[in-house]
C-alpha positions as CSV (number, residue, x, y, z in Angstrom):
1,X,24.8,-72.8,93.6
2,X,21.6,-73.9,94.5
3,X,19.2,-71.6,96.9
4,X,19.9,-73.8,100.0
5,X,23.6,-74.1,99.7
6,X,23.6,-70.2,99.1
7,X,21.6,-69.7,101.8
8,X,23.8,-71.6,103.8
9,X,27.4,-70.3,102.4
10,X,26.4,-66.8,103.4
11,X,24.8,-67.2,106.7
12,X,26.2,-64.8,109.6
13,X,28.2,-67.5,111.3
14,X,30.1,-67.7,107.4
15,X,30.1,-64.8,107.1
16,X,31.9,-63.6,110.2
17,X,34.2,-66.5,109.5
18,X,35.2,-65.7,106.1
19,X,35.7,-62.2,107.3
20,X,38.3,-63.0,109.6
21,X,40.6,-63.2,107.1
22,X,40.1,-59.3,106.2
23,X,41.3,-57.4,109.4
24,X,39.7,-53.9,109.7
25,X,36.7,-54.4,107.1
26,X,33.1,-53.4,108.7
27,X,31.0,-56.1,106.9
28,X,27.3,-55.8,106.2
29,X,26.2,-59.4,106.1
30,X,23.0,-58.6,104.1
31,X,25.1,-56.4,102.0
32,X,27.5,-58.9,101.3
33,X,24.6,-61.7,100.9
34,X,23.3,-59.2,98.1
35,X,26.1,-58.5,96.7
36,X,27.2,-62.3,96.6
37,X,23.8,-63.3,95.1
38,X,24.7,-63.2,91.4
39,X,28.9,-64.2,91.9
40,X,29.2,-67.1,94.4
41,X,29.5,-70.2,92.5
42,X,31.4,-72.3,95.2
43,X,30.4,-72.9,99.0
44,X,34.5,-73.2,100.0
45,X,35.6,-70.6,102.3
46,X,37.7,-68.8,100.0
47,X,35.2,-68.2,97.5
48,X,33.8,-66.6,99.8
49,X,36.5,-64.4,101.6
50,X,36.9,-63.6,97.9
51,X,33.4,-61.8,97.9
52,X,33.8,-59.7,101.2
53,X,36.4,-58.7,99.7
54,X,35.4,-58.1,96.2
55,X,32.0,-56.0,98.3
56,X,34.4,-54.1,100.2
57,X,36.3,-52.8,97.5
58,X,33.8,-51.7,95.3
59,X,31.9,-50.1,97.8
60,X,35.1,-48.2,97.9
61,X,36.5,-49.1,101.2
62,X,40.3,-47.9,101.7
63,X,41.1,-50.7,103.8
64,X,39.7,-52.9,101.6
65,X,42.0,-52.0,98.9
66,X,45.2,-52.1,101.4
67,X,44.4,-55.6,101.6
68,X,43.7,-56.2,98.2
69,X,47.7,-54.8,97.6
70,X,49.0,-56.7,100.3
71,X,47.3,-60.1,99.6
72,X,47.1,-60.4,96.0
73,X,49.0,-57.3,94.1
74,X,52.3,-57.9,96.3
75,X,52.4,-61.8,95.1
76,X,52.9,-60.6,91.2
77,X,56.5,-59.5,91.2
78,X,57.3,-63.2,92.3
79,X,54.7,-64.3,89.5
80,X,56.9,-62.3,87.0
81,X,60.1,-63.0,88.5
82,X,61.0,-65.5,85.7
83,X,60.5,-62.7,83.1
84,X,63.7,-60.6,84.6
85,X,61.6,-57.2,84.5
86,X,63.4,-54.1,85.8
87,X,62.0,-53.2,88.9
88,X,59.9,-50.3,87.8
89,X,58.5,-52.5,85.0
90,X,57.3,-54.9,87.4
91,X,55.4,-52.0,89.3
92,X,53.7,-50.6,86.0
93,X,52.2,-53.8,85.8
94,X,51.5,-54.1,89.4
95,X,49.6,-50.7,88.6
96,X,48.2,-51.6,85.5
97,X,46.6,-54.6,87.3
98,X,45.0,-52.4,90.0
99,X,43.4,-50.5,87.4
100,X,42.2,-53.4,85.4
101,X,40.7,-54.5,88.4
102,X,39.7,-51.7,90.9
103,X,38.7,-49.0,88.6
104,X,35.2,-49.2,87.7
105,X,33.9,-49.3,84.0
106,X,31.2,-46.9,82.9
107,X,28.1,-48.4,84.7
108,X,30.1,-48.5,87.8
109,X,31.1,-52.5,87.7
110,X,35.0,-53.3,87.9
111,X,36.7,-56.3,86.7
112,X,37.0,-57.5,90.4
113,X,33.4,-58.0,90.4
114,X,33.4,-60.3,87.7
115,X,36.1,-62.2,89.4
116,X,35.4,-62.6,92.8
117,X,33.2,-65.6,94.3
118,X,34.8,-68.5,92.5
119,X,37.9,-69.2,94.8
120,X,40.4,-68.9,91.9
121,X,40.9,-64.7,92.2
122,X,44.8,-65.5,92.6
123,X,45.1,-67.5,89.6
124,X,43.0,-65.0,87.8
125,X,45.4,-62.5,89.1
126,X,48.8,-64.0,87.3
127,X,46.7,-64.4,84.4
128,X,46.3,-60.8,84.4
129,X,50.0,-59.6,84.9
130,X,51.7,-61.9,82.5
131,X,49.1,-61.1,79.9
132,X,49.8,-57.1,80.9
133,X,53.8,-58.1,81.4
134,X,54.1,-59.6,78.1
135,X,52.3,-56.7,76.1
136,X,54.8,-54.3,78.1
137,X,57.9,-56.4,76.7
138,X,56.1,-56.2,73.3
139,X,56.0,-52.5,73.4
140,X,59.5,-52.5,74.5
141,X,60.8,-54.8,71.9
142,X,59.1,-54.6,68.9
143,X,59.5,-57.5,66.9
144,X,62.0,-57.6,63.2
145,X,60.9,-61.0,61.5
146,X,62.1,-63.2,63.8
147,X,60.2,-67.1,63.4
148,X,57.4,-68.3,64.9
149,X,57.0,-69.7,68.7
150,X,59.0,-73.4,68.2
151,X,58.6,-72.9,64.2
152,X,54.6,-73.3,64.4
153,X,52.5,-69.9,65.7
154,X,53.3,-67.2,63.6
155,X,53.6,-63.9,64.9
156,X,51.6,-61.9,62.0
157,X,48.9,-63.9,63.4
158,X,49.1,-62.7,67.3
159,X,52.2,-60.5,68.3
160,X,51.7,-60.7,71.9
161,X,53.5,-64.3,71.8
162,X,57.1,-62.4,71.1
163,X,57.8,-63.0,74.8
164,X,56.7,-66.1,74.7
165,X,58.8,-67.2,71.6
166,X,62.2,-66.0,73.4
167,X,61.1,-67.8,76.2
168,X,59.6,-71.1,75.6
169,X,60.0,-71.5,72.1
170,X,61.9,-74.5,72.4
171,X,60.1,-76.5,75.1
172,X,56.7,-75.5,73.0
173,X,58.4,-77.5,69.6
174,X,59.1,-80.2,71.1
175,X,55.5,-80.4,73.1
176,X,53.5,-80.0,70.7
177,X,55.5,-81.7,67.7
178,X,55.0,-84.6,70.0
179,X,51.1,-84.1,70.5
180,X,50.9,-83.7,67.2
181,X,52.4,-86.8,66.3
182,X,50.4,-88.6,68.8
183,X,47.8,-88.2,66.9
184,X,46.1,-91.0,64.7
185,X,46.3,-91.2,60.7
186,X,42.7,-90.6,60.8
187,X,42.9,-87.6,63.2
188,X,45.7,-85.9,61.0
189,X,43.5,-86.2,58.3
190,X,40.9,-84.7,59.6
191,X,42.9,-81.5,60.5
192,X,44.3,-81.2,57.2
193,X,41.1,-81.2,55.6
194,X,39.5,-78.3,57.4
195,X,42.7,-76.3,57.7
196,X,44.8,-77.0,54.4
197,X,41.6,-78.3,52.4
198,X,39.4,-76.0,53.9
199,X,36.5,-78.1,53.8
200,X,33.3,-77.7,56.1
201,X,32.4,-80.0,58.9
202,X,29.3,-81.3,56.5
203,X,32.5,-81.7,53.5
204,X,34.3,-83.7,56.1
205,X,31.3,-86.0,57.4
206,X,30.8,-86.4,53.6
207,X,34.6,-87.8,52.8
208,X,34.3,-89.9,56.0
209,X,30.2,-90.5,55.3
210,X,29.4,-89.2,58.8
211,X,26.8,-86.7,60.1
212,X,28.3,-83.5,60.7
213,X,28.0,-83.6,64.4
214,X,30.0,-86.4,64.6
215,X,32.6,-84.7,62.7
216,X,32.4,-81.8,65.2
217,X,32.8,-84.3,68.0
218,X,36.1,-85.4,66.0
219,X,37.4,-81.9,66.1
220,X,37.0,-81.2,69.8
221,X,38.1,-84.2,71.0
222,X,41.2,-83.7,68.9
223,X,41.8,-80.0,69.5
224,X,41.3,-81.2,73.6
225,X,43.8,-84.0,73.0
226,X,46.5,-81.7,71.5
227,X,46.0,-79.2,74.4
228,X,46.2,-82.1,77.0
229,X,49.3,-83.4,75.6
230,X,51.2,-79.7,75.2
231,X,50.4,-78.7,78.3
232,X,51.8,-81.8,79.5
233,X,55.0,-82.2,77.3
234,X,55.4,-78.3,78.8
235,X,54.8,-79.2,82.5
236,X,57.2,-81.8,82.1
237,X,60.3,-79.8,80.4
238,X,59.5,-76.4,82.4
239,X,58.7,-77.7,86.1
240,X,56.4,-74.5,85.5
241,X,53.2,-74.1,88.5
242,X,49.8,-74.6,87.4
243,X,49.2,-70.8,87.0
244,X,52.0,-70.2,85.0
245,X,51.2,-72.4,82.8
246,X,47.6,-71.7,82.5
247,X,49.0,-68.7,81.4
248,X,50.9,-70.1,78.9
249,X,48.2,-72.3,77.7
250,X,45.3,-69.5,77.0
251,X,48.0,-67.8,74.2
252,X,48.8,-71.1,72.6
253,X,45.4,-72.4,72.1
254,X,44.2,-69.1,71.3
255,X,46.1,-69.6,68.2
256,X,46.2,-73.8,68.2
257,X,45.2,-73.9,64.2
258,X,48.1,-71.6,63.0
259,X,50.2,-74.1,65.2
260,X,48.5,-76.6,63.4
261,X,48.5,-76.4,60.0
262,X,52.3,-75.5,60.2
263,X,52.9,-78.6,62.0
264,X,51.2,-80.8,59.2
265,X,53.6,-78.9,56.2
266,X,56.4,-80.6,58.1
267,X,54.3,-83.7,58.7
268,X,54.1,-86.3,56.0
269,X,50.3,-87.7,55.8
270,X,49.8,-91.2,56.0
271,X,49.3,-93.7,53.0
272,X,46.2,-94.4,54.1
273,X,43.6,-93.1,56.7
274,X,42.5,-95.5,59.6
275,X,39.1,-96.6,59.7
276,X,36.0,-95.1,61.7
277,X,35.3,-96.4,64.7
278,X,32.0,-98.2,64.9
279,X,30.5,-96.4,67.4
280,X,31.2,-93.7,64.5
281,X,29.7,-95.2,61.5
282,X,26.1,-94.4,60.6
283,X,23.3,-97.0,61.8
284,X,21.6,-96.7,58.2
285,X,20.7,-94.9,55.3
286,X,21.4,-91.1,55.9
């Protein structure tokens, strides 16, 4: 944010406003404006509410952490409820969260800090307990070569997806085999050179007699297209929320090439590629 509009986000009358929302919390305004500084990046009220908050509990405030329970921790057994955790699972997480969050790392910051100000501390929040639910399952159920998530990520590469595998494994297939095949001949190629060729972007730009940057534009664009269209296909087949599904999303494209490259083994490449697109093709020599 821009000085003016944080000047104006954390003036005393938005201040006290934001602060209604925190019942029992003595705010400092210039403390908060200090503290806020360096972690609002939004002028919407709950960005921040998020802050006074975030302020209060690092500067240790009891209350402040009752309300951090009752406002965000008590909403993650309903986040999990889908993953059929015993009861006493769901609080280790719901404690393993708090710490995460509350307890501050040697120089005296805590995650909270780094989280607050942005008006998505919720979402950030489910993030959080699935990632620390689905490690708990792991522990709990180790893994005995079972197949990769839908066939395609391979669990040597990042255990943590075990859950996930049981879970969605089926709904994943079919979402990404279709992205995958929604792809052009040209794009396809392009993946299978730099993950079953192994070829460099400059090798690539070479075959195609593009500059390299242009190849890196290919990859982006085509690693953002598969991305778009699984997280699509997964909305549509798991009438999942938005934060579950973000959730979801950061473990698959964590690991999008292993999902890739065993997609094309099953994918027969085309007879020929497509051409470049003239806004593609270089001007001239070079």
């Amino acid at each position: 944010m821009s000085g003016g509009s944080t000047d104006r986000a954390t003036s005393d009358e938005a201040i006290a406003a934001a602060a209604e929302r925190w019942p029992g919390l003595r705010i400092d305004p210039d403390a908060v404006r200090a503290y806020a500084a360096t972690r609002l990046s939004d002028d919407e009220p709950e960005a921040l509410e998020e802050v006074i908050l975030g302020w209060a509990c690092a500067s240790g405030d009891p209350i402040a952490h009752a309300l951090f329970d009752a406002h965000y921790l008590d909403g993650v057994a309903a986040h999990l409820a889908h993953m059929k955790l015993a009861p006493e699972r769901v609080d280790e997480v719901r404690q393993q969260v708090r710490h995460k969050l509350l307890v501050a790392e040697p120089g005296g910051r805590t995650k909270l800090d780094d989280y607050v100000g942005q008006g998505r501390l919720r979402g950030l929040i489910k993030v959080v307990a699935t990632r620390a639910a689905i490690s708990l399952l792991r522990k709990q159920r180790p893994e005995a070569g079972e197949d990769a998530l839908g066939g395609l990520v391979d669990t040597d590469y990042d255990p943590e997806l075990g859950y996930m595998k049981a879970t969605y494994r089926a709904a994943f297939r079919a979402a990404f085999e279709g992205a995958v095949r929604g792809l052009t001949s040209r794009e396809r190629n392009i993946l299978r050179l730099q993950l079953e060729a192994g070829l460099t972007v400059e090798q690539i730009g070479a075959v195609y007699g593009v500059h390299r940057a242009t190849t890196t534009r290919w990859l982006t664009q085509i690693r953002q297209q598969l991305a778009k269209e699984t997280r699509r296909g997964l909305q549509e087949a798991l009438g999942i929320g938005a934060d579950e599904l973000d959730s979801l999303m950061v473990l698959i494209e964590s690991r999008m090439d292993v999902s890739v490259r065993r997609m094309l083994e099953v994918t027969p490449p085309p007879e020929q590629s497509e051409s470049i697109p003239a806004s593609d093709r270089p001007s001239g020599p070079g």
